[in-house]
N, C-alpha and C positions, 0 to 999 in steps of 0.2 A: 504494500500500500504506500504510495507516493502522496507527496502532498500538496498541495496545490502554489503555482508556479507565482502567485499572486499575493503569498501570505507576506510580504517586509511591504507592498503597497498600498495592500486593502482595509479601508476604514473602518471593516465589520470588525476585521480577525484583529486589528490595534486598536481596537477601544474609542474610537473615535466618532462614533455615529453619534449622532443629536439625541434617540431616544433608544438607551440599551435595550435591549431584550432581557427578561426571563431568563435566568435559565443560561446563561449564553454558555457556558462551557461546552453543553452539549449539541450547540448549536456548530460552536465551532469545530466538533468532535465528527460531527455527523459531514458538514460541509468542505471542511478547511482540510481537512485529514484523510477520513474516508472513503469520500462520495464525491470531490469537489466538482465536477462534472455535469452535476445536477444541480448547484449551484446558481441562483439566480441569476446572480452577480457575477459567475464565472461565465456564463452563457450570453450576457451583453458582452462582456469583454472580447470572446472567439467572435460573436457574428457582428461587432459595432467599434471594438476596439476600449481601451478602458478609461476614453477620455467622454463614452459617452452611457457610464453607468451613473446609473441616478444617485446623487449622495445620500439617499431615503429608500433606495433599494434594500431590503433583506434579503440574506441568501434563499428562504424557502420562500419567498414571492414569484413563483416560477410564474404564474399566469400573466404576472404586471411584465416582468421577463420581457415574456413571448410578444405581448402588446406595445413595448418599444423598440421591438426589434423590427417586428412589422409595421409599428409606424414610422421608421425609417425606408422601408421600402424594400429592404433587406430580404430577398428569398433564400432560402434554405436550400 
């Protein structure tokens, strides 16, 4: 298990977000480490680049995701 290529940049995984999460350990446990792939915030980053993840994205917001990456126009 690898971990995701994102973790010294990303606001989730350094405490940085405006409104922490619950829970965040396992948040980061689940996203950051595991699974990052699935990753909200990993998934703007591959199909938009990481200057266009939302600074109020959560990594399990997959659906808000999916609806910014399509409203850039972005197909898959």
């Amino acid at each position: 298990m690898a971990d995701c290529e994102r973790l010294a940049t990303c606001i989730f995984f350094n405490g940085k977000m405006a409104q922490p999460l619950p829970n965040v350990d396992r948040y980061k446990y689940q996203y950051c480490h595991a699974d990052f792939a699935r990753c909200a915030r990993y998934m703007v980053f591959m199909a938009l680049g990481g200057d266009k993840i939302p600074g109020d994205l959560y990594p399990h917001d997959v659906e808000r995701a999916r609806q910014v990456i399509t409203a850039s126009g972005h197909r898959p």
